[in-house]
C-alpha positions in Angstrom: 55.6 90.8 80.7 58.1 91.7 77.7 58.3 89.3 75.1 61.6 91.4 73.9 64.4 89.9 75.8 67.4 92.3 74.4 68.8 93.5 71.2 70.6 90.7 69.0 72.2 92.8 66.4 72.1 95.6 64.2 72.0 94.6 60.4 73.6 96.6 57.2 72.8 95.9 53.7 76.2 95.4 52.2 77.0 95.3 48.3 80.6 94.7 48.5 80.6 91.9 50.5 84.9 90.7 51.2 85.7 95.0 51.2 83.0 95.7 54.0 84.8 92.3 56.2 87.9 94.0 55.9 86.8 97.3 56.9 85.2 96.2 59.9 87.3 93.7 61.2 90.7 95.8 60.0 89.9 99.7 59.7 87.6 99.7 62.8 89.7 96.6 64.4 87.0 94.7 65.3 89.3 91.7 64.8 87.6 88.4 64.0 83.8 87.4 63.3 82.5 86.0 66.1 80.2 84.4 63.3 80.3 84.3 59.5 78.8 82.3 56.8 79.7 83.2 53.5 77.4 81.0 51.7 74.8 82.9 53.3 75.6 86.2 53.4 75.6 87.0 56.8 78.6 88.3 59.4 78.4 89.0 62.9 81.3 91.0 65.0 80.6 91.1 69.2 81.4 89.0 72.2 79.2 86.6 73.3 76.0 88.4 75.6 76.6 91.7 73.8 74.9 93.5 70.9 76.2 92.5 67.5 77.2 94.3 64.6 75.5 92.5 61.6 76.1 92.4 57.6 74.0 91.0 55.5 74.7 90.8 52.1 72.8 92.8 49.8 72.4 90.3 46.6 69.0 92.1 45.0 70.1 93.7 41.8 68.6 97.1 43.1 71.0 99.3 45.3 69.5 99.5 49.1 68.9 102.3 50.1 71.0 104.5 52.1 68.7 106.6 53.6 66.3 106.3 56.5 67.0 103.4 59.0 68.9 102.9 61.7 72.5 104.1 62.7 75.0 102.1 64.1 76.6 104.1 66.9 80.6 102.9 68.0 81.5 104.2 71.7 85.0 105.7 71.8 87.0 107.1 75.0 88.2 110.1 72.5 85.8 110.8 69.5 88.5 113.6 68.1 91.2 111.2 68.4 89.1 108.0 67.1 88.1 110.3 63.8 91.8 111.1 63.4 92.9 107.6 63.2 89.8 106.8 61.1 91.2 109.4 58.6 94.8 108.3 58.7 93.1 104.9 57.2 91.2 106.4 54.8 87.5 106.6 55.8 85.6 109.6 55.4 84.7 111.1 58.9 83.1 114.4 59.6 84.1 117.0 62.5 83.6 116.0 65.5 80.4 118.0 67.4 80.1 118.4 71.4 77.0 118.7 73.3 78.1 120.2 76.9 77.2 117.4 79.6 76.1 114.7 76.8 78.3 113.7 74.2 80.6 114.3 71.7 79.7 112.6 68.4 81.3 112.1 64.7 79.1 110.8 61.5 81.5 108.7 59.4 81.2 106.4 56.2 81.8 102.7 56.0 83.3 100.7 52.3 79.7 100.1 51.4 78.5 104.1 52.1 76.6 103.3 55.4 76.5 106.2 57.9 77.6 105.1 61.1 78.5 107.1 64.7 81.0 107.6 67.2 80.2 108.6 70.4 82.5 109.7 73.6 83.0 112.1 76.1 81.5 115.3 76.4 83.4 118.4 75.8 84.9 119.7 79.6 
């Protein structure tokens, strides 16, 4: 028997704590915390049952580091069309890359210079 039940969230370090809220309930459109506490540091955007997407705010005068770790991977039903309205807004996306009969994927930046994913369709 398991003692892992299911993933609770995915965590990023953030440094600029108010800009990184706004990009991810705003520029993404994840629309409102489900759960935030300022005085701690800690955010959480997902509907209740699901995976969340967690920042924790980074308050150790060393940068984190950007490298290594996990990546946070957003499904989309267009990933050309998702990184075309993530540029309109600003964010730095690359191209999007198909795999035939897997997926079609685009690395892009959030405020706080974490690398995060989309992920839709393969190429027909």
């Amino acid at each position: 028997m398991s003692i892992i039940k299911g993933i609770n969230n995915v965590s990023l370090h953030i440094v600029n704590w108010d800009e990184a809220k706004r990009f991810y309930s705003e520029t993404l459109g994840l629309g409102v915390p489900s759960f935030c506490a300022d005085e701690f540091g800690w955010c959480e955007f997902g509907a209740e049952g699901e995976t969340h997407l967690a920042l924790n705010r980074w308050n150790d005068p060393t940068p984190p580091s950007r490298e290594g770790g996990g990546t946070v991977v957003l499904t989309v039903e267009d990933c050309p069309a998702a990184v075309a309205a993530l540029r309109a807004k600003g964010v730095r996306c690359e191209d999007p890359i198909g795999i035939p009969g897997m997926v079609t994927y685009a690395n892009f930046w959030d405020s706080d210079g974490n690398r995060l994913q989309l992920a839709g369709p393969a190429p027909a």
